[in-house]
N, C-alpha and C positions, 0 to 999 in steps of 0.2 A: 754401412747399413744404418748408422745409429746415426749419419748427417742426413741419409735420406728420410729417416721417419721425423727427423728436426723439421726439413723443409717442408714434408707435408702437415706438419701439426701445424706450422705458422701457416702456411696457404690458405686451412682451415680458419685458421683462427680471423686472418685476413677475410672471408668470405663471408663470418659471421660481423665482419668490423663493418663492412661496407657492401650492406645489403642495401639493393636497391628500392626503389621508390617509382612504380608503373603510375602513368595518368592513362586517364581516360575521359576523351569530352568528345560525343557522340555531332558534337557540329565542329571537328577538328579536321584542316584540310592541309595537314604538313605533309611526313611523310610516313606515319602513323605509324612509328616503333614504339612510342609508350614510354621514352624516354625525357621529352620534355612534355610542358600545354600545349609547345605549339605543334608535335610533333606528335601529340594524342594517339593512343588507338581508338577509335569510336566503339569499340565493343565491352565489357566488359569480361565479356566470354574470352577475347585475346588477350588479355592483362592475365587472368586467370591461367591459361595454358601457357606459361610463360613463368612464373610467377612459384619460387621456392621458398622453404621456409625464414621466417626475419625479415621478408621483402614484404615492403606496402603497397596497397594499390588505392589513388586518390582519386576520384571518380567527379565530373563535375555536372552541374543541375542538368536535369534532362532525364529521360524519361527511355531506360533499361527492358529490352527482353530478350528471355535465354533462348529462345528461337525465333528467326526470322522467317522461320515456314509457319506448319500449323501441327508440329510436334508437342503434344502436349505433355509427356512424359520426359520433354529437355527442362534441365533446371542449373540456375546458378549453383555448380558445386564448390563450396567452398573447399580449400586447400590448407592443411593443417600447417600453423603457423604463419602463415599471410593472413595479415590485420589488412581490413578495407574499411576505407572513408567517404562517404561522401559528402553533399551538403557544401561544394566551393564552385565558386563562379568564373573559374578557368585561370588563374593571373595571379594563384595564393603561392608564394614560398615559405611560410611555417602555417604546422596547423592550427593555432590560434589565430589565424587569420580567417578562419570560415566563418560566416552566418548563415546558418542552416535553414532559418526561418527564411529568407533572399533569396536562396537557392535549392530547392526542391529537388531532391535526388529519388527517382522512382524507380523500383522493381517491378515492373506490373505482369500480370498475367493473361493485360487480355490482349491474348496471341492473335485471334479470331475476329469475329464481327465484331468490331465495337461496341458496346453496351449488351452482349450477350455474353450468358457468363458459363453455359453449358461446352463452348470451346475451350476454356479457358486452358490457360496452364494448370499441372493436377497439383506441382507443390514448386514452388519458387525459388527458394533455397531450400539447399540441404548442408548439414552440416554431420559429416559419421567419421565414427574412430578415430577423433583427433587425441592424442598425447601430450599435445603441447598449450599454451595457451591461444588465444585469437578474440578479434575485435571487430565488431562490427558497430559502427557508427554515423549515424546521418543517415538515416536510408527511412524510405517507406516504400513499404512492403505491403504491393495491393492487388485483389482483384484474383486471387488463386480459388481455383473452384476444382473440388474433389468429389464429384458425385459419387462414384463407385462403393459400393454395400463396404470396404473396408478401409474407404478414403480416410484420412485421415492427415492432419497438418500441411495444410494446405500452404498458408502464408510459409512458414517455415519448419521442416522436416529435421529433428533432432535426435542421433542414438548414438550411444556407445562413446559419451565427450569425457571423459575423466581429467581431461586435462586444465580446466579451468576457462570457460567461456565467457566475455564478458560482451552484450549487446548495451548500446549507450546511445541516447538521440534518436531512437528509432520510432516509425510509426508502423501498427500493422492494422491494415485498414479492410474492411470489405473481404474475407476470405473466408470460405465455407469448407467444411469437409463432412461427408455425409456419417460417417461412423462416429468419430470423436476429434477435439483438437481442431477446429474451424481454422484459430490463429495460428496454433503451433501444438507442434508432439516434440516434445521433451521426452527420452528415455533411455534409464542408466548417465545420466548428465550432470555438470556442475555449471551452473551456467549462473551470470547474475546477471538479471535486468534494471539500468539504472537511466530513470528521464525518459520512458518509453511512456507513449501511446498506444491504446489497446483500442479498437475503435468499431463497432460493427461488426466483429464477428463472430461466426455461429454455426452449428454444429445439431442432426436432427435425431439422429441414432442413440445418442449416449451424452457423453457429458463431453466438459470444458468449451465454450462458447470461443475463450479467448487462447485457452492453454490449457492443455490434458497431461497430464506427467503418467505415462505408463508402465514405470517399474518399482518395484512393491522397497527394493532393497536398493536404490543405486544411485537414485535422483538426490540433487542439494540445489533447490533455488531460492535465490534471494532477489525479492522483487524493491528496487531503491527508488522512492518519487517515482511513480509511477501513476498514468490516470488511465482506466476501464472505463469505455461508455457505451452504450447502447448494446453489448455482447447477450447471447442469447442462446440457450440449451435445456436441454431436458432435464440436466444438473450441472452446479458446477457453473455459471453463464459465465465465471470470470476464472475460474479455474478448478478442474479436476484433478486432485492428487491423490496421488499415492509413491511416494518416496522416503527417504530419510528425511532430509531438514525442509521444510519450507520456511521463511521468513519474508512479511510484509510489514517493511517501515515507510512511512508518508506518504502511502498512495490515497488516491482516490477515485470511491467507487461508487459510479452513480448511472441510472437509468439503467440497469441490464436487469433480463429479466428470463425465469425460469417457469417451465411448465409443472414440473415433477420432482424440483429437489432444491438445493440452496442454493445462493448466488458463490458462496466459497464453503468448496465440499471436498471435505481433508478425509479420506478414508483411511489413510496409515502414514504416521509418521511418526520418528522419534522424537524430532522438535519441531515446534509449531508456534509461532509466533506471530501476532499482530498489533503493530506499534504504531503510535502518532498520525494514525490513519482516519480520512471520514470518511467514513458509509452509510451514504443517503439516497432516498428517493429510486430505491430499487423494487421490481416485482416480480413476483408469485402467481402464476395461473392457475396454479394446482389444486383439486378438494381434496387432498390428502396433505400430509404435514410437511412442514416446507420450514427453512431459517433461511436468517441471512448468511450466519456464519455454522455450520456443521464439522463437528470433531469426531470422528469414532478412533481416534488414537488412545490407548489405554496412558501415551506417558505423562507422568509429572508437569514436564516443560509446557504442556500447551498453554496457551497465553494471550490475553488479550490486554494491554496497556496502552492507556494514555489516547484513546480513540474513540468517533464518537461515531455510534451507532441508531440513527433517529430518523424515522419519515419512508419506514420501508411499507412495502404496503401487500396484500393481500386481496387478488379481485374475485376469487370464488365464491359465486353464493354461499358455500356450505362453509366460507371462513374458518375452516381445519388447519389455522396456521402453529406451528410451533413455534417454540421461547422465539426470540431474535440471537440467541444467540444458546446453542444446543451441545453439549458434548454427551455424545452416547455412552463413554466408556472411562471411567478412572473421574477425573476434576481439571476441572482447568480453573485458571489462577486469573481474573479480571477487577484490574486494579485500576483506578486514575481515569475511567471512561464515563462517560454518559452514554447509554442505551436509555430512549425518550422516547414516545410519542410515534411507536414501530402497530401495526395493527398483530391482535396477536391472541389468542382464544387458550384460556382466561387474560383479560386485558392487563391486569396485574400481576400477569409473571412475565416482564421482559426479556428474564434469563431462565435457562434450566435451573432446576434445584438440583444443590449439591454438590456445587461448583464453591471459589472462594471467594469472594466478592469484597472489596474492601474501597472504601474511600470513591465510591462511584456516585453519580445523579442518576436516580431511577426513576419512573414511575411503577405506580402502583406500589405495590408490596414486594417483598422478599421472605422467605421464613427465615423467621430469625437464628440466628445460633452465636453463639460466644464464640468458636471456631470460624466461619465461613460471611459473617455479615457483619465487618467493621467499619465503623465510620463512612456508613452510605448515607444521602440525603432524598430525599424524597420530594421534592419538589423540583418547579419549573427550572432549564438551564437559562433561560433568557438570551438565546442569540441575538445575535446583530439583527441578521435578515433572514430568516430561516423560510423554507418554504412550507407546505403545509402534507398530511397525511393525503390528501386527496387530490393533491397533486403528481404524485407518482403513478408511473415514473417519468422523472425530471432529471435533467443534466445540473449539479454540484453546481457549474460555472457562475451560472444565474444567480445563485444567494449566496449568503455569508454566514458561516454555522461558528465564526469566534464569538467571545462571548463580551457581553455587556461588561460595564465596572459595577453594577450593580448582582452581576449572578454569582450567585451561591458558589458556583466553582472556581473563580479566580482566586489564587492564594489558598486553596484545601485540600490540595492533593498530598502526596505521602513521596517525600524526592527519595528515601529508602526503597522505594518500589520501583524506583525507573532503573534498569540496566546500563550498565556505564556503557556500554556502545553504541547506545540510542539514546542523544543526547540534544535531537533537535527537533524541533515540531514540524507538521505537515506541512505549513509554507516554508521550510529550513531555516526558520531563526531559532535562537538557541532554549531550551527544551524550559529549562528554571531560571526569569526575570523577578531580580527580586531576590526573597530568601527561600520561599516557595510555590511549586509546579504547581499549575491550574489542574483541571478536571477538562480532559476532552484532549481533541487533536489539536488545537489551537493555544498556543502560550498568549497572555493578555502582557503587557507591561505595565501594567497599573501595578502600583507600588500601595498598599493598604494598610491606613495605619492612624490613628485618633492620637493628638497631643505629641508626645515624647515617646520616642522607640523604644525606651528602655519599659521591658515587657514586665510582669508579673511574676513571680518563679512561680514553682511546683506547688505551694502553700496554698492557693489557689485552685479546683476545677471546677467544670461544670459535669454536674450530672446529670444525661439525657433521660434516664428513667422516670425522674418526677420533675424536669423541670426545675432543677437546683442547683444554685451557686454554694459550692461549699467550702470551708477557711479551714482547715489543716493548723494553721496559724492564728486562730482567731484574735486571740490578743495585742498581738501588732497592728491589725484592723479596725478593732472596737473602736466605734464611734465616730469611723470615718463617715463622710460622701462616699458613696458611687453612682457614679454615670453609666449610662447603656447603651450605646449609638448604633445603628442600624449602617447599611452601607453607602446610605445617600448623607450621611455624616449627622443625622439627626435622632437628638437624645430623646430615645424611647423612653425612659424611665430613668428619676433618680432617687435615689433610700439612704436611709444610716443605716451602716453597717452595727445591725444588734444584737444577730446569731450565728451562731458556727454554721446553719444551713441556710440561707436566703433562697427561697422561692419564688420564681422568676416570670413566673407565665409566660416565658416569649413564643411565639412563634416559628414556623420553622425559617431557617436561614442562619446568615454571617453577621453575629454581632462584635462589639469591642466592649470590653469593658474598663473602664477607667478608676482608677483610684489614684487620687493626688498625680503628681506626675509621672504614674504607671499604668501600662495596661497593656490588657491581654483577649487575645481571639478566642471568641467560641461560636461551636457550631451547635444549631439547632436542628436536630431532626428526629 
């Protein structure tokens, strides 16, 4: 007995050793077992029925539907633990062989008339009750249309995933669903989206344009490099949540636009995070209050770092916009950002009061507090190419929102505020060049620095209250030069050092201050 549970353990073990590997290339004329390219199945719907858990299915360029009639309720079901690829051009033996860009792998939906979208397929994939992990990768995912009063996740239909999903390389393009979730319904899920395309879609009943998460307690998405463009909803155009964690690092979020509510609308979550991300040139239809970013999560964690929020816009005559960035409930923590030049009634609160703000480029005002408003700057960020407020909404692609060598946020940010996990900026080079992290989504590598590195100590600060340099140390000083250089390297001003408190007049911005061959950075604001 005990030899025969031996040789079924190793059979076992054997079957998880050498799980197979299905192709798929829909112009394959072998003999279409799935076993070689050249022996393809043309379907992916066959790969699929065939297809157990550990097996991969590599699908090649060409253009996927889960009916060949005009069933609109067939949909690619995925199967829990078969990882699918597409995005190869028939002829690849390892997967680093693809270029995805070359070879177009599509999901589409339109089953029907051509360019009619009311036959469509109602959701394209589906993904439920999976336990284990799984991968979808290379695919775009187009053209799903869910009219029905509870349609919802059209491009892709997501419940019950606890086991750890991960989408990579994907586009979802063009897909509507009439209740919520145009792109995708997430619910009860862990899924992370990493290098995905979010593109056009939309959503008329309720929220999430791109992606609606519908469960209050169960959901964990982590959206990785990621770009939203033109997506559109009632709230939410880029995503409606309510789950446990959300996390948005490096995306970017541009042109979508809302009639009724935000462009990212977080109604419950324990963590909430948004990292090294830009959010430009998005819009608001609404005469009633409206952000770009909305929190009603009471936790601690919400968060917005290192990301830059500028050129949103508001087209209602009755300009009833709120902050650009609004938490209803508890504080949220926005560190290392610029919010700029967003339209917003009063035009000098770019953020909710009451939040914590620290080390960001504002306009207008903040109220002040000794708690909640540290080392913020209040003037221009000076982008490369920035577009303008009345331009929106505009596509991100078009302009460049890194920053000048001359703007106020290179080298002022606070690298104690960045999270050790998020340690890269929104085009993925690395997060602090230099000694310290800029202000915005974008790292500069300008290295800033007047004479001899060897800096000042503590003996030395400035104080922003009256515009003063003040000497801790004064007598080691007496009677020196000091120099004042601004950041195009030219000396504002030079004085004898004659009192413990030198009053400065500068303006606002990034000076150096130089003494003999030391010196040291201060901010003016």
């Amino acid at each position: 007995m005990k030899k025969t549970l031996l040789i079924a353990f190793c059979m076992l073990l054997s079957l998880k050793a050498f799980s197979a590997t299905y192709y798929v290339n829909a112009s394959a004329t072998g003999q279409n077992n799935g076993l070689s390219w050249a022996n393809a199945f043309t379907s992916l719907q066959s790969a699929l029925s065939v297809a157990i858990p550990n097996d991969k299915i590599w699908v090649a360029t060409g253009v996927y539907k889960a009916s060949a009639t005009d069933n609109r309720s067939t949909s690619f079901v995925m199967k829990n633990g078969v990882s699918i690829y597409g995005g190869f051009n028939g002829t690849e033996t390892a997967l680093d062989q693809r270029n995805i860009a070359t070879a177009p792998t599509t999901l589409s939906g339109d089953i029907g008339e051509p360019g009619t979208n009311n036959d469509n397929t109602y959701k394209i994939v589906k993904v439920q009750n999976f336990t284990t992990g799984f991968t979808l990768d290379g695919f775009i995912i187009s053209n799903g249309y869910d009219g029905t009063a509870s349609g919802k996740g059209a491009g892709l239909y997501m419940t019950n995933c606890q086991g750890g999903i991960n989408i990579r390389n994907c586009v979802f393009y063009n897909n509507y669903a009439y209740h919520s979730g145009g792109g995708l319904l997430i619910d009860h899920s862990n899924v992370t989206f990493e290098n995905c395309d979010f593109l056009y879609n939309s959503t008329f009943n309720y929220g999430g344009g791109a992606i609606y998460s519908a469960n209050v307690s169960g959901s964990n998405i982590s959206l990785i490099a990621c770009k939203f463009t033109g997506n559109s909803a009632r709230q939410g155009a880029v995503i409606n949540f309510d789950g446990t964690s959300l996390i948005i690092d490096r995306n970017i979020v541009s042109s979508n636009t809302t009639s009724s509510g935000s462009i990212i609308a977080v109604n419950d979550a324990d963590d909430f995070k948004v990292l090294n991300s830009l959010i430009v040139g998005n819009l608001t239809t609404s005469n009633s209050g409206s952000s770009v970013i909305s929190s009603y999560t009471s936790s601690q964690d919400a968060s917005v770092i290192n990301t830059t929020v500028c050129h949103n816009r508001n087209s209602s005559t009755l300009q009833l916009w709120d902050e650009p960035i609004n938490q209803a409930n508890g504080a949220m923590y926005i560190h290392n950002s610029i919010v700029y030049g967003n339209s917003t009634t009063p035009q000098n609160y770019q953020i909710d009061t009451g939040n914590n703000v620290r080390n960001c480029i504002l306009e207008g005002t903040y109220p002040a507090s000794t708690t909640n408003n540290i080392n913020n700057i209040f003037a221009a960020p000076q982008f490369v190419s920035p577009a303008t407020l009345a331009a929106a909404p505009f596509d991100a692609s078009g302009y460049d929102y890194s920053l000048l060598e001359t703007s106020p946020g290179v080298n002022t940010g606070n690298n104690s505020l960045i999270p050790a996990a998020y340690m890269l900026d929104c085009a993925g080079s690395e997060r602090i060049q230099g000694t310290v992290v800029d202000r915005g989504a974008y790292e500069s590598d300008f290295i800033l620095s007047i004479g001899s590195p060897e800096t000042i100590s503590n003996e030395v600060f400035f104080r922003n209250n009256d515009n003063t340099l003040v000497f801790t140390n004064f007598k080691k000083y007496r009677n020196e030069m000091m120099q004042v250089y601004n950041l195009n390297g030219q000396m504002v001003k030079e004085v004898k050092i004659t009192d413990d408190a030198m009053k400065l007049n500068l303006t606002q911005g990034l000076y150096f201050i130089s003494i003999g061959t030391k010196s040291k950075k201060i901010i003016v604001y």
